[in-house]
Biopython code that builds the backbone (N, CA, C, O; Angstrom):
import numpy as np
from Bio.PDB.StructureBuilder import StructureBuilder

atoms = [
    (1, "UNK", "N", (1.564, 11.208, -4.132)),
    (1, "UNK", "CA", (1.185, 10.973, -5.505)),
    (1, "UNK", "C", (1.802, 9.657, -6.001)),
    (1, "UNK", "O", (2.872, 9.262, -5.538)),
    (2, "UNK", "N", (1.032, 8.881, -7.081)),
    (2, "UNK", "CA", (1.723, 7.451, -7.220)),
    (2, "UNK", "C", (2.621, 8.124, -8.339)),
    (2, "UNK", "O", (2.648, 9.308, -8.676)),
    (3, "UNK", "N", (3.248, 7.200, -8.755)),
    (3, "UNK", "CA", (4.096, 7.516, -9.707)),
    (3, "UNK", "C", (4.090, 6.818, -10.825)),
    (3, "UNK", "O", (4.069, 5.594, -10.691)),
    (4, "UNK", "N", (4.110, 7.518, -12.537)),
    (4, "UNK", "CA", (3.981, 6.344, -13.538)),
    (4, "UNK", "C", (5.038, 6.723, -14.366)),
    (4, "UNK", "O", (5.454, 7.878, -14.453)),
    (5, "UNK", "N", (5.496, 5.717, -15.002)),
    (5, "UNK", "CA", (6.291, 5.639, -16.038)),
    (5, "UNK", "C", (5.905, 4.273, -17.440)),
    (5, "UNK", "O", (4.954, 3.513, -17.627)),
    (6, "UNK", "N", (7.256, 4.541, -18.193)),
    (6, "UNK", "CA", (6.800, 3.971, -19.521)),
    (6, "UNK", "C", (8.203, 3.949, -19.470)),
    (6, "UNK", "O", (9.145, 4.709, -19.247)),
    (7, "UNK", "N", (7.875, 2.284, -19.886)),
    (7, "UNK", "CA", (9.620, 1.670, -20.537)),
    (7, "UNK", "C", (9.630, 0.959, -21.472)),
    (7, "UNK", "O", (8.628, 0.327, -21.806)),
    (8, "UNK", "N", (10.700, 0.902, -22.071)),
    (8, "UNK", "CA", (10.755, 0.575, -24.373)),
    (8, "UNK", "C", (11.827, -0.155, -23.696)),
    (8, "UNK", "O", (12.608, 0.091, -22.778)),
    (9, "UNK", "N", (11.462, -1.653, -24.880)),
    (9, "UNK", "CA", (12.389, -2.382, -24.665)),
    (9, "UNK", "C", (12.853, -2.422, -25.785)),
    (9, "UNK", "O", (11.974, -2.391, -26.646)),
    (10, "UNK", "N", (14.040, -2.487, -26.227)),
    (10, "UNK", "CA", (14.533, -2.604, -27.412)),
    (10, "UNK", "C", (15.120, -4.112, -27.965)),
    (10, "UNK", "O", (15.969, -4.583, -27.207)),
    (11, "UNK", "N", (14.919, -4.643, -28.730)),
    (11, "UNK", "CA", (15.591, -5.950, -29.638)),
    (11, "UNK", "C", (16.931, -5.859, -29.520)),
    (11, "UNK", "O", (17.163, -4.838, -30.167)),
    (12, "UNK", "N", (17.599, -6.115, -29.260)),
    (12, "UNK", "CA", (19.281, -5.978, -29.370)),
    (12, "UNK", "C", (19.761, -7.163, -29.916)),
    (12, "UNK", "O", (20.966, -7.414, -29.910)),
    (13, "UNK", "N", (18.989, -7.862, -30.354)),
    (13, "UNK", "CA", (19.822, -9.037, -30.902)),
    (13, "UNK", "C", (19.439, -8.588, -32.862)),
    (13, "UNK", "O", (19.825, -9.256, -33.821)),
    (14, "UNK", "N", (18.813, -7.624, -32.905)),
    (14, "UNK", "CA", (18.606, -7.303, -34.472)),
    (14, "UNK", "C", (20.077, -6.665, -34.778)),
    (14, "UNK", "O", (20.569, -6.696, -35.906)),
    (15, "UNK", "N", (20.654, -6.146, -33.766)),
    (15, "UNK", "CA", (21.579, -4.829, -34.012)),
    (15, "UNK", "C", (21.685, -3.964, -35.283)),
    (15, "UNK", "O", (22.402, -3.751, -36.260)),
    (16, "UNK", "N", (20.490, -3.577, -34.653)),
    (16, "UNK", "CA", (20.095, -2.028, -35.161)),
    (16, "UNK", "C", (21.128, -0.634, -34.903)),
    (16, "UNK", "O", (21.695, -0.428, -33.830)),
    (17, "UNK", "N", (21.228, 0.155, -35.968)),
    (17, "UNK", "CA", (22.198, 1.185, -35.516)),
    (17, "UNK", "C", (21.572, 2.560, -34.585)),
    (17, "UNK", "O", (20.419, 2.808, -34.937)),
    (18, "UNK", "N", (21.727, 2.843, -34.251)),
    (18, "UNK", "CA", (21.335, 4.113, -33.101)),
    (18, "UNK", "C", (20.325, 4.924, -33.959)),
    (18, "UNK", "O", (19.271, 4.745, -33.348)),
    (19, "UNK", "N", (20.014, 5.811, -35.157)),
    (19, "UNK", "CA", (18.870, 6.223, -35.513)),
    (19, "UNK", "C", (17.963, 5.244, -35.697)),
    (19, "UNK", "O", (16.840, 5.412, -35.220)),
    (20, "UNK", "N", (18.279, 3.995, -36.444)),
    (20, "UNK", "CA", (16.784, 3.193, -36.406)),
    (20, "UNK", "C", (16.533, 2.619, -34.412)),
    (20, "UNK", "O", (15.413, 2.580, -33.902)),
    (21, "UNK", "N", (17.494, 2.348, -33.842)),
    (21, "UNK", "CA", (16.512, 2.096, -32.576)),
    (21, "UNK", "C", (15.832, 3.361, -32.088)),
    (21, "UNK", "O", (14.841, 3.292, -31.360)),
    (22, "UNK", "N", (16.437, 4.706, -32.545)),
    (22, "UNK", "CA", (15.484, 5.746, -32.213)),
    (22, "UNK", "C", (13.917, 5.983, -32.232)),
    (22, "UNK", "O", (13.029, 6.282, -31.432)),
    (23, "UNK", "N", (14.093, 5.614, -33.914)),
    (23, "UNK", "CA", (12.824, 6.001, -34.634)),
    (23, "UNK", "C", (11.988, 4.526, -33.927)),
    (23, "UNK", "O", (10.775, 4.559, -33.716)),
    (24, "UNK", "N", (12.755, 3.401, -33.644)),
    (24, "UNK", "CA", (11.174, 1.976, -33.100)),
    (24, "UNK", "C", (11.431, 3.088, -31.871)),
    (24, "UNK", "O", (10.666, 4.052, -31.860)),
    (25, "UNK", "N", (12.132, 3.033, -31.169)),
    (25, "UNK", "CA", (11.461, 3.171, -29.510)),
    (25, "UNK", "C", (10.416, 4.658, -29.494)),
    (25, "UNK", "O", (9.661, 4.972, -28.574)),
    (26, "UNK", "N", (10.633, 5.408, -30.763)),
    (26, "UNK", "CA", (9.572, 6.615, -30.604)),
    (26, "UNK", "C", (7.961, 6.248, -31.355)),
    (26, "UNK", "O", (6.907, 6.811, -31.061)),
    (27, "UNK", "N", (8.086, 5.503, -32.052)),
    (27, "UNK", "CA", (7.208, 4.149, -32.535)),
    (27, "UNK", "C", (6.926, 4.124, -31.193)),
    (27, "UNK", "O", (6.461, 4.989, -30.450)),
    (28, "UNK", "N", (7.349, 2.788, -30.964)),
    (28, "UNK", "CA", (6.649, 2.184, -29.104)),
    (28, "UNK", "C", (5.888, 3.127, -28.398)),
    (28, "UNK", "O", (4.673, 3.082, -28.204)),
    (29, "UNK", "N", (6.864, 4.182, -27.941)),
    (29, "UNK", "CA", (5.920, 5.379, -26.901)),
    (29, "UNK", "C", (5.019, 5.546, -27.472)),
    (29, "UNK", "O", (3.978, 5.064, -27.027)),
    (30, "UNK", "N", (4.983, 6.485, -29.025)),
    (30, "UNK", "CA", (3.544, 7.173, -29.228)),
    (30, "UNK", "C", (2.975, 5.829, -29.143)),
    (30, "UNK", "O", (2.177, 5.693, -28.216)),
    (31, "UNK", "N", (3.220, 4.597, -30.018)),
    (31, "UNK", "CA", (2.252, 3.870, -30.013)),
    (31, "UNK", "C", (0.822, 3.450, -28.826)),
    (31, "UNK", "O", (-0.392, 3.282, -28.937)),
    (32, "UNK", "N", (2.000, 3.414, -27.548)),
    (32, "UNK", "CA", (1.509, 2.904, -26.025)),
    (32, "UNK", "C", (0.606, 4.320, -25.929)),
    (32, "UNK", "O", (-0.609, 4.295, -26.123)),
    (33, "UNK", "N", (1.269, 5.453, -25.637)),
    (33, "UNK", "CA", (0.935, 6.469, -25.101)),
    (33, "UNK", "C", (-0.650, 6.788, -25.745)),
    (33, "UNK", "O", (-1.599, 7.250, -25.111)),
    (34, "UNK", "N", (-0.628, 6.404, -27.158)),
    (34, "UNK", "CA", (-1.951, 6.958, -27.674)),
    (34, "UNK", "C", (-2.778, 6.199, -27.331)),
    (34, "UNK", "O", (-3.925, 6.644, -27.362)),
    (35, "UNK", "N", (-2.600, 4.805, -26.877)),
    (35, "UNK", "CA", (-3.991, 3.817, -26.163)),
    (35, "UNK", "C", (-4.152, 4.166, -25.242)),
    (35, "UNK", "O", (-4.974, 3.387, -24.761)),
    (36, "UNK", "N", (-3.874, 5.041, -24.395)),
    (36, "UNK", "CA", (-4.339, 5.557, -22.798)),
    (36, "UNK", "C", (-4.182, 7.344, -22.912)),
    (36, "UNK", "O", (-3.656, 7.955, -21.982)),
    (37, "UNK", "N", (-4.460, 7.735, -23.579)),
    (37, "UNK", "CA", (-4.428, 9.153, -23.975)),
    (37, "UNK", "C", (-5.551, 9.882, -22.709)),
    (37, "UNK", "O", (-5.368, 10.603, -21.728)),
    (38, "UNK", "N", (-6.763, 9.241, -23.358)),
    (38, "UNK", "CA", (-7.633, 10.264, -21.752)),
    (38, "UNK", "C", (-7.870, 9.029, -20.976)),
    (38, "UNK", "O", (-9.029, 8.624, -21.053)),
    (39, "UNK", "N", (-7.029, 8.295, -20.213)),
    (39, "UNK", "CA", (-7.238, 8.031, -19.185)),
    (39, "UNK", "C", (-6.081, 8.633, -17.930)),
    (39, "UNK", "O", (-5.018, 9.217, -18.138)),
    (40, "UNK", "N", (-6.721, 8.253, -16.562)),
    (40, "UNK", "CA", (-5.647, 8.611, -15.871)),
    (40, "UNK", "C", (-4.252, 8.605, -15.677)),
    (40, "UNK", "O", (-3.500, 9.564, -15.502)),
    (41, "UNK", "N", (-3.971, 7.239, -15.739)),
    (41, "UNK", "CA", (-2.476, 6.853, -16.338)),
    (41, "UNK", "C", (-1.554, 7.803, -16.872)),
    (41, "UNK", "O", (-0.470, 8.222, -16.466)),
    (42, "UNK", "N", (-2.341, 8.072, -18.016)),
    (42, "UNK", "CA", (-1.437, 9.238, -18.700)),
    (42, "UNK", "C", (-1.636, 10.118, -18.706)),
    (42, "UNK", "O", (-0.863, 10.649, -19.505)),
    (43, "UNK", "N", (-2.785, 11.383, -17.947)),
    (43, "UNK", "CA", (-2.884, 12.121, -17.484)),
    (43, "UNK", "C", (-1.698, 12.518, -15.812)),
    (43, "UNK", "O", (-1.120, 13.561, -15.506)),
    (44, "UNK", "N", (-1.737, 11.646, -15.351)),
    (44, "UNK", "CA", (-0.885, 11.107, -13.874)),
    (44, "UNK", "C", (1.097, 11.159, -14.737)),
    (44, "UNK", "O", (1.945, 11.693, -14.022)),
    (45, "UNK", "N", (1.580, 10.605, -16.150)),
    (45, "UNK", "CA", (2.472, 10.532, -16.507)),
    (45, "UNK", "C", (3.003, 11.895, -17.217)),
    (45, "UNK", "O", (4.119, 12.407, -17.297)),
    (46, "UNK", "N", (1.497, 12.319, -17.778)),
    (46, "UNK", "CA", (1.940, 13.567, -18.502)),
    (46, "UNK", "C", (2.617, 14.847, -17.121)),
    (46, "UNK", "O", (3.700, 15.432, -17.123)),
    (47, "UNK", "N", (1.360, 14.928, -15.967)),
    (47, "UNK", "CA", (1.930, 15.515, -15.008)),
    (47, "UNK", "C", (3.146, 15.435, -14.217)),
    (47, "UNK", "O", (3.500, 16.304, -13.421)),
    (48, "UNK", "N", (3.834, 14.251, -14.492)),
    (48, "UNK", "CA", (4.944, 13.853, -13.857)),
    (48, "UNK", "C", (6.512, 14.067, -15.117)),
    (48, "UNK", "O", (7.567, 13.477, -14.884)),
    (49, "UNK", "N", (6.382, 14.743, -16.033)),
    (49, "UNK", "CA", (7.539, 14.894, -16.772)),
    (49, "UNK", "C", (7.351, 13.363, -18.006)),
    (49, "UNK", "O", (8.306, 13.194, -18.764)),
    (50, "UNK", "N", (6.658, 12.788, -18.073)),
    (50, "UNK", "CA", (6.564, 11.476, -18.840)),
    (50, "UNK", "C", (8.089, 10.741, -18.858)),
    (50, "UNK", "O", (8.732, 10.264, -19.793)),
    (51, "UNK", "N", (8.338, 10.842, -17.643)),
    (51, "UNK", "CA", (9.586, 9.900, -17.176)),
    (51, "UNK", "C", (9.374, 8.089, -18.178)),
    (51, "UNK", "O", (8.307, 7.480, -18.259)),
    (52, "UNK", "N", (10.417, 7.732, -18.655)),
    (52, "UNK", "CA", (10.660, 6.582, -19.297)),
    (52, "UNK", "C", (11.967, 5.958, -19.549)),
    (52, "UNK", "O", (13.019, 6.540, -19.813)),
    (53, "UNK", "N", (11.810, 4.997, -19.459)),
    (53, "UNK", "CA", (13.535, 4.376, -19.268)),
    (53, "UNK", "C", (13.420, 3.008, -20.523)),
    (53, "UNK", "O", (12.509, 2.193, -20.663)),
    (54, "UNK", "N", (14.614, 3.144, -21.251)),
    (54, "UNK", "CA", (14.761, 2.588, -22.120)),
    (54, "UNK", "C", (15.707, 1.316, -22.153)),
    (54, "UNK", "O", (16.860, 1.746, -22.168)),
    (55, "UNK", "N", (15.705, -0.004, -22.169)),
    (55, "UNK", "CA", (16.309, -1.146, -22.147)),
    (55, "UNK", "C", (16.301, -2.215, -22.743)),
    (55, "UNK", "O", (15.203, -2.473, -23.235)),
    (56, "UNK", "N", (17.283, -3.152, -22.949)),
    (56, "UNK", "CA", (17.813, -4.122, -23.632)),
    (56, "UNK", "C", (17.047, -5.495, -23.791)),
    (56, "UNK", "O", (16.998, -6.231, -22.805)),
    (57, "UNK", "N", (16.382, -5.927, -25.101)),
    (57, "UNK", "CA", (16.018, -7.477, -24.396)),
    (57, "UNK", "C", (17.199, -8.294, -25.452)),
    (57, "UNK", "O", (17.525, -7.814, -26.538)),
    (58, "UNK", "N", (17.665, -9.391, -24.998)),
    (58, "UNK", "CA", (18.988, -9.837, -26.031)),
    (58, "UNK", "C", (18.219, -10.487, -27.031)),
    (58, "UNK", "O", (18.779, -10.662, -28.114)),
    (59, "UNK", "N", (16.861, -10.946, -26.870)),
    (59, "UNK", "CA", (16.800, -12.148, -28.164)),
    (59, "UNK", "C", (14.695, -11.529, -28.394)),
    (59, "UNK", "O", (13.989, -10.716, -27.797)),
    (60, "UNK", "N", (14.528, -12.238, -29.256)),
    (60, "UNK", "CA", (12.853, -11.893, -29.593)),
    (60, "UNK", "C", (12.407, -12.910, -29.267)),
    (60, "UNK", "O", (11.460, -13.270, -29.965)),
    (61, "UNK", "N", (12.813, -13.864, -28.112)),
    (61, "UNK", "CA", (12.163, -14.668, -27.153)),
    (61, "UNK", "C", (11.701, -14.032, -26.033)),
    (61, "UNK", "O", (10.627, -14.010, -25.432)),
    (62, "UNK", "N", (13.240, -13.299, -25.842)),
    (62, "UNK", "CA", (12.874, -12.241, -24.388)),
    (62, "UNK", "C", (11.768, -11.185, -24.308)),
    (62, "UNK", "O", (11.136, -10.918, -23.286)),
    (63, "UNK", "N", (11.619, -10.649, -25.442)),
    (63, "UNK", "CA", (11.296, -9.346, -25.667)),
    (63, "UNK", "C", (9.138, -9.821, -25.729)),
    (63, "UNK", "O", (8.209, -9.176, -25.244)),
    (64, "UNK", "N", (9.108, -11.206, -26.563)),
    (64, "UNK", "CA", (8.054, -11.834, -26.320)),
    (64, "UNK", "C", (7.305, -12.124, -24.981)),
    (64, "UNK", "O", (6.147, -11.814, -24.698)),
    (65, "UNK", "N", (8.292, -12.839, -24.165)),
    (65, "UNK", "CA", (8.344, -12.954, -23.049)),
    (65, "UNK", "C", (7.626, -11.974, -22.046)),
    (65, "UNK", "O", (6.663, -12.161, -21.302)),
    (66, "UNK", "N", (8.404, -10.879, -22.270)),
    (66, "UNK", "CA", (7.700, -9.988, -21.329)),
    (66, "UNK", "C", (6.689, -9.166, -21.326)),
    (66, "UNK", "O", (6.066, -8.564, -20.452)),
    (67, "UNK", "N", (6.615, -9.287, -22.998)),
    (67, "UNK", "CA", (5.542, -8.523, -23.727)),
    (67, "UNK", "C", (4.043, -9.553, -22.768)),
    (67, "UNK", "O", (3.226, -9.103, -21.965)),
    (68, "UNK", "N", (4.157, -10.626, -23.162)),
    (68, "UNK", "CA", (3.033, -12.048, -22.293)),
    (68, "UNK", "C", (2.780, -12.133, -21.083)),
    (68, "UNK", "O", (1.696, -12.464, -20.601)),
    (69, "UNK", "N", (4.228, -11.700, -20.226)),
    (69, "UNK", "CA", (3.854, -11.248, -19.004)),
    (69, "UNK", "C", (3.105, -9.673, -18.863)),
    (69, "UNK", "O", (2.078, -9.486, -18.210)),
    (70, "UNK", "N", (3.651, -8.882, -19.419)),
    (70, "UNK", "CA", (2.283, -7.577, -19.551)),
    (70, "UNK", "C", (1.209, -7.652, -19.571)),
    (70, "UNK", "O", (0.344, -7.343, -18.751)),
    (71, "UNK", "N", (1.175, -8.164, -20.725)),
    (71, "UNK", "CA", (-0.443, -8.513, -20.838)),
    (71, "UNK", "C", (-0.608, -9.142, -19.891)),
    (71, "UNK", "O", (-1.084, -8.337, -19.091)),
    (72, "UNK", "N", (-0.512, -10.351, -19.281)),
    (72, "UNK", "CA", (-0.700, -11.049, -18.848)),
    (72, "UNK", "C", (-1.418, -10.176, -17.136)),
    (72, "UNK", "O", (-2.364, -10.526, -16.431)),
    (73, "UNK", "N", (-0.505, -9.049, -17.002)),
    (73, "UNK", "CA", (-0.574, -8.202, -15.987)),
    (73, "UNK", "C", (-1.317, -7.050, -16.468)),
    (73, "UNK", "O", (-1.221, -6.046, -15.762)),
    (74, "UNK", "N", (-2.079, -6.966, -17.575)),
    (74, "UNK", "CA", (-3.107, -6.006, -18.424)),
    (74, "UNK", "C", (-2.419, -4.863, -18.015)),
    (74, "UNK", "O", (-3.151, -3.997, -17.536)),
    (75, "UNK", "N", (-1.093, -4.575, -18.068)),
    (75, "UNK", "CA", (-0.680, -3.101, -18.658)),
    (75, "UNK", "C", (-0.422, -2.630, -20.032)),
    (75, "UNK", "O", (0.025, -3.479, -20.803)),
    (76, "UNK", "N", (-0.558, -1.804, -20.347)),
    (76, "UNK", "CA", (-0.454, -0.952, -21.309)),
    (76, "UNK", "C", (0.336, -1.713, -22.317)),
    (76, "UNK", "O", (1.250, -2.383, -21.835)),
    (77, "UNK", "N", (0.196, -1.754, -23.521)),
    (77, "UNK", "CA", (1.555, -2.063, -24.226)),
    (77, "UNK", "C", (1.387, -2.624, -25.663)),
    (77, "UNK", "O", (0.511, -3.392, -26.060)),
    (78, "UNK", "N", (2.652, -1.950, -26.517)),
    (78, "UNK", "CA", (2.462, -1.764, -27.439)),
    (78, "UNK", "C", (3.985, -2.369, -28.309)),
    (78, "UNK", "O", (5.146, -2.033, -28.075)),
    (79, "UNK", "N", (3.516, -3.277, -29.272)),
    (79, "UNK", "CA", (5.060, -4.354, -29.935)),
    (79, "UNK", "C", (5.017, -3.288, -31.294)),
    (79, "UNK", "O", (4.043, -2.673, -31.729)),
    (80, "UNK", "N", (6.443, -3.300, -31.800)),
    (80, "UNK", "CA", (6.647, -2.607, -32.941)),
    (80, "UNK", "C", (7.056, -3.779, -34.194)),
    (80, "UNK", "O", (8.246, -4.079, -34.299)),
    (81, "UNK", "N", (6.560, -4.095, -34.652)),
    (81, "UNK", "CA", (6.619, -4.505, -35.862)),
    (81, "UNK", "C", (7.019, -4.136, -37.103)),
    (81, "UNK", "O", (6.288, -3.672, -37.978)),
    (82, "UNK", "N", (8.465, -4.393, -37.192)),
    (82, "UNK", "CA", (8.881, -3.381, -38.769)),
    (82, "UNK", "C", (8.887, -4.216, -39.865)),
    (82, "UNK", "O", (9.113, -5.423, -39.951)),
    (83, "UNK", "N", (8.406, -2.809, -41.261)),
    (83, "UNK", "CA", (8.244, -3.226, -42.120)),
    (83, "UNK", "C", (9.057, -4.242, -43.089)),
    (83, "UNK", "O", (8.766, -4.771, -44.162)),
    (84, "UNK", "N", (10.286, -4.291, -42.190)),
    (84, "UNK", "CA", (11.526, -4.306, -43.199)),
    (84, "UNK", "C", (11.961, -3.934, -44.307)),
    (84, "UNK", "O", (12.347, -4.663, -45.221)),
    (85, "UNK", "N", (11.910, -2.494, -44.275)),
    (85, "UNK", "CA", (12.367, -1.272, -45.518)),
    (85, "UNK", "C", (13.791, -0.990, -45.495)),
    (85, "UNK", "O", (14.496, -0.607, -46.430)),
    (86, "UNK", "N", (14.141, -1.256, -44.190)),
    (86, "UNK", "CA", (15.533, -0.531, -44.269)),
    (86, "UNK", "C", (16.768, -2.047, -43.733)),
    (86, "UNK", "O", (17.318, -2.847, -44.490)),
    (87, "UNK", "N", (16.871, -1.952, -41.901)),
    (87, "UNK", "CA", (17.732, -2.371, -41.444)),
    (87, "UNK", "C", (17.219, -4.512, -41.287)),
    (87, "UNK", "O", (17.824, -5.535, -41.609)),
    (88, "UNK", "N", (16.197, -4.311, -40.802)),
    (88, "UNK", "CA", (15.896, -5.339, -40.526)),
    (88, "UNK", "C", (14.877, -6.063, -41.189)),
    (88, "UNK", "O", (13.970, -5.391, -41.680)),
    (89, "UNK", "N", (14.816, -7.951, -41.369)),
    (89, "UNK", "CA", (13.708, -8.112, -41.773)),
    (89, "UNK", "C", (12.157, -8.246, -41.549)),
    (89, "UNK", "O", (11.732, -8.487, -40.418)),
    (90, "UNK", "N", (11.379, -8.104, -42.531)),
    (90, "UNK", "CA", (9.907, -7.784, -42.430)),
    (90, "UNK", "C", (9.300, -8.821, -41.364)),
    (90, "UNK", "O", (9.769, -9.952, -41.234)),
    (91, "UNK", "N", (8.311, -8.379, -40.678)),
    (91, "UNK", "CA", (8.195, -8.753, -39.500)),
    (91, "UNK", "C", (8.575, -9.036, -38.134)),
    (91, "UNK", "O", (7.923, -9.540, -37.219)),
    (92, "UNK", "N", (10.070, -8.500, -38.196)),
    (92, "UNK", "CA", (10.941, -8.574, -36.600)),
    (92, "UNK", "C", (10.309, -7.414, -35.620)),
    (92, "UNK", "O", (9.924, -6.306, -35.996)),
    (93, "UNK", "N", (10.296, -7.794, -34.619)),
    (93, "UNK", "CA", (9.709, -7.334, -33.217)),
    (93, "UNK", "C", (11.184, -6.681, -32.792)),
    (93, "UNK", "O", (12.253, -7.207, -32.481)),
    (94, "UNK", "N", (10.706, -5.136, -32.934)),
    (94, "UNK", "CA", (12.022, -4.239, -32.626)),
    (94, "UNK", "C", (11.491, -3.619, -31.533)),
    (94, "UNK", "O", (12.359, -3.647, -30.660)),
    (95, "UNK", "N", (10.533, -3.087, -31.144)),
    (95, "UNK", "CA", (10.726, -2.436, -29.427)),
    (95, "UNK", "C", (9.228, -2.828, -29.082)),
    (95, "UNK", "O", (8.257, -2.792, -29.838)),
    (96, "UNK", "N", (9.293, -3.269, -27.552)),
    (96, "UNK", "CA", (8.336, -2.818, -26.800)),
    (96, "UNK", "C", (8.096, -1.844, -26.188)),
    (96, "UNK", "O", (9.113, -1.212, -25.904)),
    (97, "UNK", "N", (6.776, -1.231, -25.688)),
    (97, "UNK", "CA", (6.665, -0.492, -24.830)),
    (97, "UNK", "C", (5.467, -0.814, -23.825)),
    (97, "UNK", "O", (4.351, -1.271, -24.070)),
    (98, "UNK", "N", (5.982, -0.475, -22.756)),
    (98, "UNK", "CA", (4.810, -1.041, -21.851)),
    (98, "UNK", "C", (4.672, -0.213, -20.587)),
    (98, "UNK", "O", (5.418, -0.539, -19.664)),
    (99, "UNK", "N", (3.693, 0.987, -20.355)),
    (99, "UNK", "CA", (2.957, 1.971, -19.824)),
    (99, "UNK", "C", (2.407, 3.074, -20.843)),
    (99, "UNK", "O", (2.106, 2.901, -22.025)),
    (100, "UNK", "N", (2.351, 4.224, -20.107)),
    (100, "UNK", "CA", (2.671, 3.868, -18.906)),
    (100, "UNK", "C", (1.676, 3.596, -17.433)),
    (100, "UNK", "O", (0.536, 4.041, -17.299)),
    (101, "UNK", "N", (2.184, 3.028, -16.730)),
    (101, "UNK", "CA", (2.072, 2.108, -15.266)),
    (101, "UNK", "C", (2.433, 2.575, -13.950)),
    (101, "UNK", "O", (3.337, 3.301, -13.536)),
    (102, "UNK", "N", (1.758, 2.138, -13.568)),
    (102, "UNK", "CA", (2.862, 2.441, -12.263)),
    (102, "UNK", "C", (4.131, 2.202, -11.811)),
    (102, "UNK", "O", (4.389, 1.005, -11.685)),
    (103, "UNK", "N", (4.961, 2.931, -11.542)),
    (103, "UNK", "CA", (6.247, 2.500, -11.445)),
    (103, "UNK", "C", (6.719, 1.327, -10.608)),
    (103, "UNK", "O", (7.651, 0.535, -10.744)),
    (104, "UNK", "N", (5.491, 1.523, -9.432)),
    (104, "UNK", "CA", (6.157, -0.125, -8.144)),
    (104, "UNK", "C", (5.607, -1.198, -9.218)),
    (104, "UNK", "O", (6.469, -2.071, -9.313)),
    (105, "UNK", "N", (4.860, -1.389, -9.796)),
    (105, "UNK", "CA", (4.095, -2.442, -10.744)),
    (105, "UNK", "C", (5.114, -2.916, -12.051)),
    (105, "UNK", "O", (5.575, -4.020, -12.340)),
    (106, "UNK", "N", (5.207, -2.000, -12.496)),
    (106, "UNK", "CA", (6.261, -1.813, -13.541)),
    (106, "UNK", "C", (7.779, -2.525, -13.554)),
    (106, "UNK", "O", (8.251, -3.271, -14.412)),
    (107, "UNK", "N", (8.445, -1.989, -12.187)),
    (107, "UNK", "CA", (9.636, -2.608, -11.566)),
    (107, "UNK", "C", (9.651, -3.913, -11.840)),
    (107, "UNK", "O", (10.316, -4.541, -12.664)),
    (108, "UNK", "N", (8.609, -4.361, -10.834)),
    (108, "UNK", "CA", (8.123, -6.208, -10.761)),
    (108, "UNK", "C", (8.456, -6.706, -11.847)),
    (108, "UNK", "O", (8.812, -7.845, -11.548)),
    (109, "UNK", "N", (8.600, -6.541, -13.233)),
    (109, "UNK", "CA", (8.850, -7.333, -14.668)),
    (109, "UNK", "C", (9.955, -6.833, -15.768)),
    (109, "UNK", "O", (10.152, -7.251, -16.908)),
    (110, "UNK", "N", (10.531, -5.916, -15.119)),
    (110, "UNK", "CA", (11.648, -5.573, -15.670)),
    (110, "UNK", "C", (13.024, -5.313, -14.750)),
    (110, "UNK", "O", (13.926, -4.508, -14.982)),
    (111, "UNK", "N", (12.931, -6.005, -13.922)),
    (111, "UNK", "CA", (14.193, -6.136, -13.164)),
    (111, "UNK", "C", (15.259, -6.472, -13.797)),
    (111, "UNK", "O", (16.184, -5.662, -13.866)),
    (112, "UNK", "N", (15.365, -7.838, -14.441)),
    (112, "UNK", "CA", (16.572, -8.285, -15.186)),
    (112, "UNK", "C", (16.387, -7.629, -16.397)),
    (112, "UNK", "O", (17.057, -8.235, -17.233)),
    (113, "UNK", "N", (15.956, -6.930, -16.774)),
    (113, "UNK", "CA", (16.736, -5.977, -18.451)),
    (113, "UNK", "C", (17.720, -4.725, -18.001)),
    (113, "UNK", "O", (17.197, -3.788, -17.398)),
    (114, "UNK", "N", (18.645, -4.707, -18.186)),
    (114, "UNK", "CA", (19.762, -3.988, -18.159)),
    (114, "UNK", "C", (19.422, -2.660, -19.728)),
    (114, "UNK", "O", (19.115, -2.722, -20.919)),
    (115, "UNK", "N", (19.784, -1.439, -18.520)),
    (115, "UNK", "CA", (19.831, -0.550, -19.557)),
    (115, "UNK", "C", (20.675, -0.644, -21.183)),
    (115, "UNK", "O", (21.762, -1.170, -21.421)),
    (116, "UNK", "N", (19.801, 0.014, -22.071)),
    (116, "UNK", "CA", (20.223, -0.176, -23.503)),
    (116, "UNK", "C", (21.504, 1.100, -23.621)),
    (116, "UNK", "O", (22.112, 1.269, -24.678)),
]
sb = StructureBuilder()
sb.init_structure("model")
sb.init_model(0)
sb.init_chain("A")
sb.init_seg("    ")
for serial, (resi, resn, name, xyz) in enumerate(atoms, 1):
    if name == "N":
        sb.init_residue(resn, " ", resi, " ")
    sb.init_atom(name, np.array(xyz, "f"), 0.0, 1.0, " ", f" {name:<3s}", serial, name[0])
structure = sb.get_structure()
């Protein structure tokens, strides 16, 4: 069986406190997750425990960055954009998410982000 997952990248250079990176990275998933709802992907992720790993980008260059390479690699993926109501300001790019994918595919572009 192939294997898929879904990984949230988080902004760390906003420094956000631990409930608001909660609430973007649960943002991100549903966000991703609901653009591939009946396709295989996430039929294949739902069967597999919806395994996802969550990690660090330091700046909203990085986090751009890889978001461009995704696309770029037409996987899945979904930027969170907050309102700026609370912690951060309006329009900062607080999490990505991108699957879910296949996991060997996936690997390939997130090697250098170190867990959050």
């Amino acid at each position: 069986m192939r294997s898929y997952k879904q990984v949230i990248v988080i902004n760390n250079s906003l420094k956000m406190k631990k409930g608001k990176i909660a609430a973007q990275a649960s943002h991100a998933s549903l966000e991703a997750s609901l653009k591939v709802l009946n396709k295989k992907s996430f039929k294949e992720f739902k069967k597999s425990g919806q395994p996802k790993i969550v990690l660090k980008a330091e700046s909203t260059e990085e986090i751009m960055s890889l978001f461009k390479i995704s696309k770029s690699k037409k996987f899945n993926t979904a930027m969170i954009i907050d309102a700026g109501k609370t912690q951060v300001p309006p329009g900062s790019k607080t999490a990505l998410a991108i699957g879910p994918e296949l996991e060997i595919e996936l690997d390939k572009v997130i090697s250098k982000f170190k867990l959050l």
